[in-house]
N, C-alpha and C positions, 0 to 999 in steps of 0.2 A: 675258390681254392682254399681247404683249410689250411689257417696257420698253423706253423708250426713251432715251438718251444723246446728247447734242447733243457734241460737241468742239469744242476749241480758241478758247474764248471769252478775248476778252481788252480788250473795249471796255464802256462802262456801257451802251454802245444793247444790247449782246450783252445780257447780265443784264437788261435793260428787256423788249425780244423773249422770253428761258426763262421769264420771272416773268408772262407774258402768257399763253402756255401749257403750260406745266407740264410737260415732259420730266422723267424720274424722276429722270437723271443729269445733272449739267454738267461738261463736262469741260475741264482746265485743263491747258495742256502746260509741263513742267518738263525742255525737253531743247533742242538746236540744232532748230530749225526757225521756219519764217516765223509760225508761230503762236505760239512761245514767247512765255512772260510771264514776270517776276520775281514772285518768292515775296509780296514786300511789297504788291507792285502786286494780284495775285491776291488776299491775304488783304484786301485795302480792297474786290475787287469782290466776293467772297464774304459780304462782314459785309451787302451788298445782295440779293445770293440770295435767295430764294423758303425758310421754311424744311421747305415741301414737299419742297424739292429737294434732292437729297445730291450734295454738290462732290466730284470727282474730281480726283486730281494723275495726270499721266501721265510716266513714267520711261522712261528707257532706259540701263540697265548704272548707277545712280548707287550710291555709298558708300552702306550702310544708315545707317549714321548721317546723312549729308545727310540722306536720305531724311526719317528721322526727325524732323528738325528740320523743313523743310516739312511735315509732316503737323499737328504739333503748331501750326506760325505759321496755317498756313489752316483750320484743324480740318477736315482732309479726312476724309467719309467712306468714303473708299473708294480704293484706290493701283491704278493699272494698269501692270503692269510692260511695255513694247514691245519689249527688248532681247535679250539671252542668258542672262538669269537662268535660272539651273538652279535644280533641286528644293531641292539645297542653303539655296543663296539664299532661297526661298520660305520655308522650314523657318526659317531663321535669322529673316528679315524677323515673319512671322507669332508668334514669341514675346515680340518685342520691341515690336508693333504694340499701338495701344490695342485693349479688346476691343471686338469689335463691328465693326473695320475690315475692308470687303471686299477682297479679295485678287483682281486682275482678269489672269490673266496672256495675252499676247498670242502667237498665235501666227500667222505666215505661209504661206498655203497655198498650196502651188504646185504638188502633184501629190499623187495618194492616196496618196502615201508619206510625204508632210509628218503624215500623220493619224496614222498610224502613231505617232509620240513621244505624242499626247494622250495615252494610256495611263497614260502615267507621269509625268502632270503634276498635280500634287495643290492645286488654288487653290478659291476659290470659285465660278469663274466663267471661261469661256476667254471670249475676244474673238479671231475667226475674220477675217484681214484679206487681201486680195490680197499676195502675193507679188512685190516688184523689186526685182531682184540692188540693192544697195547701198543699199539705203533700206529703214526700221525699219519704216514705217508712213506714212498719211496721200497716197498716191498718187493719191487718185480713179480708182484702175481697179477691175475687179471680176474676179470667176472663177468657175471653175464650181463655180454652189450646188449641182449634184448630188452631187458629192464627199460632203457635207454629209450625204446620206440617214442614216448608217450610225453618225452622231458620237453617243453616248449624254448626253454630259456636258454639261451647262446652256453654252450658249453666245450671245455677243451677235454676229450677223453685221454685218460693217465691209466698207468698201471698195467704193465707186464708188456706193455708194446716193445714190437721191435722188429728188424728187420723181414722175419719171415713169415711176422701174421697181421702187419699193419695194412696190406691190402684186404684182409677178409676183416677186419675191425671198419674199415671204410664201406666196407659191401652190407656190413649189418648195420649200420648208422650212420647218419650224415652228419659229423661234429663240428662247431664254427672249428672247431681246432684239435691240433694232437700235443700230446705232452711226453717226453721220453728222459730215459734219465739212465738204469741200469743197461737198456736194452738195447744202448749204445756203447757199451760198455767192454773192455777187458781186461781180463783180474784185477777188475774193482778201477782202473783209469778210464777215461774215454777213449773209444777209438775213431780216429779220422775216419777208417775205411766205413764201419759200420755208420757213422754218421751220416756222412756221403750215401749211403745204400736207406739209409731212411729214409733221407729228404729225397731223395731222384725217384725213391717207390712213390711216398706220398705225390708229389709233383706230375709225375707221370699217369698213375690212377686217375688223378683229378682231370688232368688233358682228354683220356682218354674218354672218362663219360662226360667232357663236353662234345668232342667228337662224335661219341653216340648220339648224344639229345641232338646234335644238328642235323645226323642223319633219321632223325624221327625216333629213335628209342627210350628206351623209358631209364632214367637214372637211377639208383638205388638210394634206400634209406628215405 
């Protein structure tokens, strides 16, 4: 079953709604954006968190040491890098990370030549996001999952997902995971209802084509 990652939580209704159903991930942005939260404010709505659920911080280009110190204030399990972190970077980050911290690095697809660097990117996990010139992440636009066919490496598919096309994203690729964020969304808060209709679509799809493969069918992706 793919996991699944809720983003950009930053209200106690947000934590009330993930802790009602149970997304693997929650994720907390630690960079310029309208989602942004403080480290203090996060590590109060984390200590509320589900501890089903593993809190994510999300970066872009910050000092490893910052880094560090938010990891350790909100005991994140898990760092998604959105920026220009190179291997370097990763390498450095992951020695100095407590053990057991997932390593999320993000990458922008904007033509099968963006796939191309996967190769050489050694995290635990890619996070695969629509591509717009000037902005890191978080656009609600989406791209072509066919790109996608050929990726070998565990990845969470991001960007423009949401309630009414996450089952046909699932049908064109099989992603260890999904990533959402706008498209749970209204006017610009989270919405419980749309949350709820993510996770039960995703959940359900999954059910269903193992129900298929039992009864001999071929599963997609």
């Amino acid at each position: 079953m793919p996991i699944i990652k809720i983003c950009g939580l930053s209200r106690r209704e947000d934590i009330a709604a993930v802790n009602e159903y149970k997304p693997d991930y929650a994720g907390f942005v630690f960079a310029e954006s309208r989602r942004g939260i403080e480290p203090a404010k996060a590590a109060a709505l984390i200590r509320e968190l589900s501890p089903e659920i593993k809190p994510v911080g999300v970066f872009v280009n910050m000092a490893i040491g910052d880094l560090l110190k938010i990891v350790k204030e909100c005991r994140l399990a898990a760092v998604q890098l959105h920026g220009d972190e190179d291997q370097r970077y990763l390498e450095s980050l992951r020695n100095k990370l407590p053990a057991g911290t997932v390593i999320m690095k993000a990458v922008r697809v904007k033509d099968r030549q963006a796939l191309i660097a996967l190769a050489g990117i050694r995290s635990d996990v890619l996070l695969l996001d629509a591509y717009h010139d000037g902005v890191m992440g978080g656009t609600g636009q989406v791209f072509d999952w066919k790109l996608l066919k050929e990726v070998k490496q565990p990845y969470l598919l991001a960007g423009g997902l949401n309630g009414e096309n996450i089952e046909r994203a699932l049908e064109t690729v099989n992603p260890y995971g999904v990533d959402v964020s706008s498209g749970v969304e209204t006017a610009g808060s989270k919405d419980k209802d749309k949350i709820a209709d993510f996770i039960n679509k995703v959940r359900s799809y999954e059910k269903s084509q193992v129900r298929s493969k039992d009864r001999g069918g071929i599963k997609n992706g």
